[in-house]
C-alpha positions in Angstrom: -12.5 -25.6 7.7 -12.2 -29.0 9.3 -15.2 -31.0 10.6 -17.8 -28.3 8.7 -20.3 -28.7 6.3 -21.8 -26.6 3.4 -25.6 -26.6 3.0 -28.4 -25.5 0.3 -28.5 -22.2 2.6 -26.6 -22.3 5.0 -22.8 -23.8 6.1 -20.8 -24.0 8.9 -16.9 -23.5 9.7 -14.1 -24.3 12.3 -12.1 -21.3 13.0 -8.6 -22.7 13.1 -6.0 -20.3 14.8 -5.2 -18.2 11.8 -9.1 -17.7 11.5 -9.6 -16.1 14.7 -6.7 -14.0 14.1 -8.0 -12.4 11.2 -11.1 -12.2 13.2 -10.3 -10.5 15.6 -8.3 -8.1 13.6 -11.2 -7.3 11.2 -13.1 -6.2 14.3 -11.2 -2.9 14.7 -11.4 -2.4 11.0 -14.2 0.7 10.3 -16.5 1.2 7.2 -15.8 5.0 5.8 -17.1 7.3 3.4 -15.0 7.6 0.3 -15.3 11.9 -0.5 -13.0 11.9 -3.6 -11.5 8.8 -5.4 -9.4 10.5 -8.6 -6.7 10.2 -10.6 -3.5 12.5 -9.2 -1.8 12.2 -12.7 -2.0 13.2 -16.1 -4.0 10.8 -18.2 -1.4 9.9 -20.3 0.2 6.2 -21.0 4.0 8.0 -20.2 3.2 8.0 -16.3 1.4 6.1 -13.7 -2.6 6.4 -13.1 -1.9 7.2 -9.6 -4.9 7.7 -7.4 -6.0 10.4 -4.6 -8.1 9.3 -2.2 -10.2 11.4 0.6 -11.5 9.1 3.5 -14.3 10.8 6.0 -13.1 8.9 9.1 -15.5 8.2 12.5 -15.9 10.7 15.0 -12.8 10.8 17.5 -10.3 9.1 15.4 -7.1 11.0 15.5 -3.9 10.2 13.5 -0.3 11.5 13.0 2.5 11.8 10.4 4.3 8.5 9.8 0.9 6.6 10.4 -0.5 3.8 7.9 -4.4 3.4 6.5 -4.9 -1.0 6.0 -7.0 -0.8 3.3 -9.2 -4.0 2.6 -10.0 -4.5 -1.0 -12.6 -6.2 -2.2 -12.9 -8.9 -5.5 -13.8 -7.4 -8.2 -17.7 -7.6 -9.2 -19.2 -11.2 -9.7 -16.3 -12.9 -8.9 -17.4 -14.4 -5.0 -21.0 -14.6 -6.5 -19.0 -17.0 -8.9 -16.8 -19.0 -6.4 -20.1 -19.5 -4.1 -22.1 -20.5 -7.6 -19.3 -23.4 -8.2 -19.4 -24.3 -3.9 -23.7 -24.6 -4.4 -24.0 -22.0 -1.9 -26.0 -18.5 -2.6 -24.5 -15.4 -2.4 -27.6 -15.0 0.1 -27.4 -17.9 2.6 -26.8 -17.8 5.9 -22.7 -19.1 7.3 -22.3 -20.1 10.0 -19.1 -19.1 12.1 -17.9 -21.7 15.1 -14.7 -21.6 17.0 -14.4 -25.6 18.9 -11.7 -26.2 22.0 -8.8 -28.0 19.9 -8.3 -24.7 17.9 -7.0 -22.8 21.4 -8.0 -20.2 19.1 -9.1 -17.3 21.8 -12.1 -16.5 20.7 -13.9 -14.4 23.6 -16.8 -16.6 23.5 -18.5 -18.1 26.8 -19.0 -21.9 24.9 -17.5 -23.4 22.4 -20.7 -23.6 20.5 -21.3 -19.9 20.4 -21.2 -18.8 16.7 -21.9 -16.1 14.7 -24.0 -15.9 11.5 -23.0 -14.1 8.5 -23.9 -14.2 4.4 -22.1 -16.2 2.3 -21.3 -13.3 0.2 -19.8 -11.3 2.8 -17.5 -13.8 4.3 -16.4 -14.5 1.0 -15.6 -11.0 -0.1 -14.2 -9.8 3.0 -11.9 -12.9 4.3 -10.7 -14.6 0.9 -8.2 -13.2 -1.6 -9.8 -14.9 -4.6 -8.9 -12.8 -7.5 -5.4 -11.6 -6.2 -3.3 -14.4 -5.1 -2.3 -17.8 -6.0 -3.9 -20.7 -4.4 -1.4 -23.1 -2.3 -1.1 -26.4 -3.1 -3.4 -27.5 -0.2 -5.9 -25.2 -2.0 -5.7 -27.2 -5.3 -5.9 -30.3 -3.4 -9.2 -29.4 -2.3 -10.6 -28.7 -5.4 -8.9 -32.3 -6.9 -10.7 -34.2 -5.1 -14.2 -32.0 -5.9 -13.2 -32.4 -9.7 -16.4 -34.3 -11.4 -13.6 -34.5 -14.6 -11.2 -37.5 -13.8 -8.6 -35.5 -16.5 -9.1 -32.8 -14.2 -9.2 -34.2 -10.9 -5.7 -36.1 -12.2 -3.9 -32.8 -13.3 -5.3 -30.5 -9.7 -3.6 -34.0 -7.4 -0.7 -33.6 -9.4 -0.1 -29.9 -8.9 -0.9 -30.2 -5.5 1.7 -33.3 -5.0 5.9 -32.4 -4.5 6.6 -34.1 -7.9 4.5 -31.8 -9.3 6.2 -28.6 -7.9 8.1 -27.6 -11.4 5.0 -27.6 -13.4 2.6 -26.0 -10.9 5.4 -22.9 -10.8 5.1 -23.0 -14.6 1.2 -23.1 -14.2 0.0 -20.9 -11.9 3.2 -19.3 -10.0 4.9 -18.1 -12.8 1.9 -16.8 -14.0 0.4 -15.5 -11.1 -2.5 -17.5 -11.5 -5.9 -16.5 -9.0 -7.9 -19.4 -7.3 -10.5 -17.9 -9.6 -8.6 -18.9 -12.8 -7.9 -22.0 -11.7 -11.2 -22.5 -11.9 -11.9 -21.2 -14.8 -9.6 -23.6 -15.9 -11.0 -26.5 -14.1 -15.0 -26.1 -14.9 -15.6 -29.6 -13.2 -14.5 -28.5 -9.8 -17.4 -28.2 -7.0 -15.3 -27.0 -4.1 -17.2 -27.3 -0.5 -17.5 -23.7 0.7 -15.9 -25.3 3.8 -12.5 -26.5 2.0 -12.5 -22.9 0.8 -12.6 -21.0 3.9 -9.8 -23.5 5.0 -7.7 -23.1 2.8 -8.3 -20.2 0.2 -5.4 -17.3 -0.1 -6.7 -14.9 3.0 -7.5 -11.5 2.0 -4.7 -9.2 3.5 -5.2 -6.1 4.2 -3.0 -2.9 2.0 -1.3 -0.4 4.2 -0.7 2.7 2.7 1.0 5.8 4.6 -1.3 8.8 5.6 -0.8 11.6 3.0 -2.1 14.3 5.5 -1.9 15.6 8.8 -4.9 15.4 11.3 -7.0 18.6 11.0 -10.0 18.7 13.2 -11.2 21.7 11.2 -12.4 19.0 8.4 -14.3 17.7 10.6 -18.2 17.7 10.5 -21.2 17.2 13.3 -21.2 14.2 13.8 -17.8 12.7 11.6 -14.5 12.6 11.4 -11.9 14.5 9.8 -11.0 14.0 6.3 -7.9 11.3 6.1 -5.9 11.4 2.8 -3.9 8.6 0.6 -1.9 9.0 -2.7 -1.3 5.3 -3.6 0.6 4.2 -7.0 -1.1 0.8 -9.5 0.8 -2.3 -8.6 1.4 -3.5 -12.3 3.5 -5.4 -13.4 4.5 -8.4 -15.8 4.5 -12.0 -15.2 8.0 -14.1 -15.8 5.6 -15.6 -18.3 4.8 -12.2 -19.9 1.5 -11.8 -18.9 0.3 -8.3 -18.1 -1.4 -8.3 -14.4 -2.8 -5.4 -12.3 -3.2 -5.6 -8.4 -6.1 -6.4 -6.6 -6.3 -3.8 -4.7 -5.4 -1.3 -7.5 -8.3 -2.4 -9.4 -10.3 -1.9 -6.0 -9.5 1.6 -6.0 -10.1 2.1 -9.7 -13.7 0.9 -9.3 -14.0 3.4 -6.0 -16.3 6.4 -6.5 -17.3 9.1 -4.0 -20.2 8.3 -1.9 -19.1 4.5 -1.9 -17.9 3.1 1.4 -14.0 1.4 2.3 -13.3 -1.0 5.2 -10.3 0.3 6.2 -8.3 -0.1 9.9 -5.6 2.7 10.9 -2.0 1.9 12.6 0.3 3.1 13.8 3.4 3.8 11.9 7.2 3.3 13.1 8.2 6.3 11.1 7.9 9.7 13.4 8.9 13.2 13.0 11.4 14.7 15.8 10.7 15.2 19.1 11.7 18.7 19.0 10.3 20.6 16.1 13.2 22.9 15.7 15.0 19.9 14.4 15.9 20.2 10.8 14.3 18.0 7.8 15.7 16.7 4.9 12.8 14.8 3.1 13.6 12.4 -0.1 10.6 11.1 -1.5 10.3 10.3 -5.2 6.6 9.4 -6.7 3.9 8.4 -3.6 7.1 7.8 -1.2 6.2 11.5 -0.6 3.1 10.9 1.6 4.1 10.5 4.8 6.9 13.2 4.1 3.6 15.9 3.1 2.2 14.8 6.7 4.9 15.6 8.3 5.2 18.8 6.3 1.6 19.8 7.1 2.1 19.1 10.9 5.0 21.4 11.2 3.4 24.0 8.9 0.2 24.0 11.3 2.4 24.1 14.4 4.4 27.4 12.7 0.7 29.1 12.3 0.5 28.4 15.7 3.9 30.3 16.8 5.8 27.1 17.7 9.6 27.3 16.3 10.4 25.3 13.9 13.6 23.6 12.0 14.4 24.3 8.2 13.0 21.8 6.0 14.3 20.8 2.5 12.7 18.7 0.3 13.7 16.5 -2.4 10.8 15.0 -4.9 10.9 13.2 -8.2 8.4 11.6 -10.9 8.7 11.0 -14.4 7.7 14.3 -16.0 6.9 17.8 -15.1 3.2 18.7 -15.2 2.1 14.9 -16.1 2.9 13.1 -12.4 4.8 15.9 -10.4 2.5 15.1 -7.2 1.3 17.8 -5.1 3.5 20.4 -7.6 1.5 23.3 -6.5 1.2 22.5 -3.0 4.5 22.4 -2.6 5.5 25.7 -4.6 2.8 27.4 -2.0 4.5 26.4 1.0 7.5 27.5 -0.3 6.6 30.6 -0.5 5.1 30.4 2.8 8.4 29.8 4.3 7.3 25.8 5.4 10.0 24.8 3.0 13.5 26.6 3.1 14.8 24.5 -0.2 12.7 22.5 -3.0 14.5 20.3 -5.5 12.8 18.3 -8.2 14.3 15.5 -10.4 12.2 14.4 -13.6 13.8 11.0 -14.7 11.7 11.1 -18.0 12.8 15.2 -18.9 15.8 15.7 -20.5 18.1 17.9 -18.9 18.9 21.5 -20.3 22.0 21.8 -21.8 23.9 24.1 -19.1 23.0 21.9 -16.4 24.9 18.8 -18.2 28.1 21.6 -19.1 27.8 22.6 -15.1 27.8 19.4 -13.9 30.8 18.2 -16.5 32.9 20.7 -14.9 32.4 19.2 -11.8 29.7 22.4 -10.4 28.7 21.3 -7.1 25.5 22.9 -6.5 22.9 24.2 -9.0 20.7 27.0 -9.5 17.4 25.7 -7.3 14.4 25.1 -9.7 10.9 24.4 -7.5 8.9 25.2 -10.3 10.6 26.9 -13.3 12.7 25.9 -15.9 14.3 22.8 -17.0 15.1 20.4 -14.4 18.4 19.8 -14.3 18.7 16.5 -11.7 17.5 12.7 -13.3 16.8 11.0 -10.5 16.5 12.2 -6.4 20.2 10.7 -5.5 21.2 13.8 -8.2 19.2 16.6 -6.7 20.9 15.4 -3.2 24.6 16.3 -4.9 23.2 19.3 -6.8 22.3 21.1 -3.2 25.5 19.8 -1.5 26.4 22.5 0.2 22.4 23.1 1.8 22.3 19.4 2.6 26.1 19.4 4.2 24.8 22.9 6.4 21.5 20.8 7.8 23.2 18.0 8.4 25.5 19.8 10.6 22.6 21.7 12.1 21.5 17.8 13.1 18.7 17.5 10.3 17.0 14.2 10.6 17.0 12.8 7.1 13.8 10.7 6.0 13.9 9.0 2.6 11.0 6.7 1.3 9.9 4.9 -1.4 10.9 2.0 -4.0 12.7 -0.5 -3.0 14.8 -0.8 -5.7 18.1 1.2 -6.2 16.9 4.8 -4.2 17.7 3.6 -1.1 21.3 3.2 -1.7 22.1 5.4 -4.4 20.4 8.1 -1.5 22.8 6.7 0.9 25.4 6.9 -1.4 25.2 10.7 -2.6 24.9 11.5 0.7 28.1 9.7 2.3 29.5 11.4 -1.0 28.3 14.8 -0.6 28.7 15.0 3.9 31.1 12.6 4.0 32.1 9.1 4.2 30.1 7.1 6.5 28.0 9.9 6.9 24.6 7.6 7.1 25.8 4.7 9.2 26.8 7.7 11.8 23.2 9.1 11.4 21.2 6.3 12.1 23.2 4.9 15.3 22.0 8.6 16.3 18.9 8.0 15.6 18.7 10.4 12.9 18.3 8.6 9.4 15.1 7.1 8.6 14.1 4.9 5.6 10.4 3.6 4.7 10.9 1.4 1.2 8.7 -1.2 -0.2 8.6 -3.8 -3.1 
């Protein structure tokens, strides 16, 4: 940060506005106990290594369905021991944190010169994304001008300048590249610990949608209930090709139980019904099912407890049956328990048996409901929605709230779609100006 210096043992930063921000925000982040970190799905290379994670959260913390865990990864090991190696700052000194008056960056502190301390290795690893996002070009500017290598200090300015724009999105954004690679690439670079704190990718924080309702009855003397996440790998490829895994995926990977996550709850936007008598109709292929079980396991408890409750059907895909069918079992319990009046699956990967293709070429409406059994008959969700038309048409007459989430990608619409198709046209647009059709999607 401006108008700081890094020392032997110890540095010094500015908090510009952004700074203090993140700050403050951290400081309602809590460190938890990780009870279970495991893989959800089969291990085999045809589906996803999804994980399942069980959080013991602090005493008094409360939550409910539709609310969102900010999970704050961390680099992976000896990667901001490295970055402070390069910056000639140990992982043990002592930094030095200092808001001034031109930031106007509301810091509750009584002077301007009231600072905290903190190790260098813990700034590092909790404020800067380091081995997960690409450095801007004010980031590679810094590091020109600590290039030793004139070659190197050359090529870094002219990444950093405008006339360089094409090749730095063939170098590094095309690519993905990390501000750790850069270095890599760069060995001459001796960045101040300073410039990097000013102007590093900030470590963001991952929100993930609580998988579970709050039950005080997992609580111990002492702690918190038991919160729980289902979260998918970010993988993907590069326009370039190149195979790359998410930071915070690789985070999770490397959890274990016993090992403790800094992790900040909010509040989601996505709420069951006021009334519980309401109807549900749930869509929720792959991990878009976890706020949909929360909202399941709420109304479930509050049926134990003699409250009326609406019908609930729900609609859940993956890739293959008994390989990444989440929660499979849970789900064929409730049924039976009367918590779910209808359960249809879709298998995308499974081919479908051959009487379900004749029914379907004849133009059969509805068919036979599978929850467990059998060959699926539906591909993807949107085809499970036209195979139960006639359930779906009833609840959404009965004024079923409709909640569909996950991918971004096509679900979303083709949902809206088969929906409009099977309860009629403009069915949706109807059902949200009534506040009645809810969608949670991400990229």
């Amino acid at each position: 940060a401006s108008g700081a210096t890094a020392a032997a043992h110890a540095a010094t930063s500015v908090l510009a506005p952004a700074e203090a921000a993140l700050e403050r925000s951290r400081g309602a982040a809590a460190l938890v106990r990780v009870e279970a970190c495991a893989r959800a799905t089969a291990d085999d290379q045809r589906v996803k290594d999804v994980r399942a994670l069980r959080l013991r959260m602090p005493p008094g913390v409360e939550w409910r369905a539709g609310d969102a865990l900010e999970v704050y990864p961390e680099p992976p090991p000896g990667t901001a021991e490295e970055l402070l190696r390069r910056c000639g700052v140990p992982a043990d000194g002592a930094v030095r944190i200092q808001a001034n008056d031109a930031d106007g960056c509301g810091v509750s502190a009584k002077s301007p010169r009231d600072a905290v301390c903190v190790r260098a290795l813990e700034l590092v690893s909790a404020f800067l994304d380091i081995a997960g996002a690409t450095p801007s070009r004010a980031c590679l500017a810094a590091l020109a001008e600590s290039c030793a290598d004139e070659s190197e200090r050359a090529r870094l300015a002219h990444f950093a300048s405008r006339e360089g724009a094409d090749d730095l999105q063939l170098y590094a954004r095309s690519d993905d590249r990390t501000l750790m690679e850069v270095l890599d690439d760069f060995p001459s670079a001796s960045p101040q610990l300073a410039a990097m704190l000013e102007h590093a990718p900030r470590l963001r924080p991952r929100p993930m949608s609580v998988a579970n309702a709050f039950d005080p009855g997992t609580a111990r003397p002492g702690e918190g209930a038991l919160l729980e996440l289902i979260v998918a790998p970010a993988e993907w490829q590069t326009p370039r090709g190149r195979a790359r895994v998410g930071l915070c995926t690789r985070y999770l990977r490397r959890l274990q139980a016993g090992a403790q996550a800094r992790v900040r709850l909010r509040a989601g936007d996505m709420r069951p019904p006021a009334d519980p008598r309401a109807p549900l109709v749930l869509v929720g292929p792959g991990t878009g099912v976890a706020p949909l079980r929360a909202m399941l396991l709420e109304r479930a408890a509050a049926r134990r407890a003699g409250v009326p409750v609406g019908r609930v059907a729900l609609f859940v895909g993956c890739r293959h049956k008994g390989l990444d069918d989440l929660y499979a079992a849970e789900w064929e319990a409730l049924s039976r328990d009367g918590d779910i009046s209808l359960l249809a699956w879709a298998y995308s990967r499974d081919e479908p048996d051959a009487d379900a293709q004749g029914a379907r070429a004849e133009g059969a409406e509805t068919a036979p409901a599978r929850p467990m059994g059998g060959t699926p008959a539906p591909k993807y969700v949107q085809h499970a929605l036209r195979a139960h038309a006639s359930e779906v048409r009833a609840l959404a007459a009965e004024g079923a709230h409709f909640y569909v989430v996950g991918a971004a990608e096509r679900m979303p619409d083709d949902v809206q779609a088969a929906l409009d198709a099977v309860v009629g046209k403009g069915f949706v647009a109807r059902a949200q100006a009534e506040g009645r059709y809810h969608v949670e999607a991400w990229s």
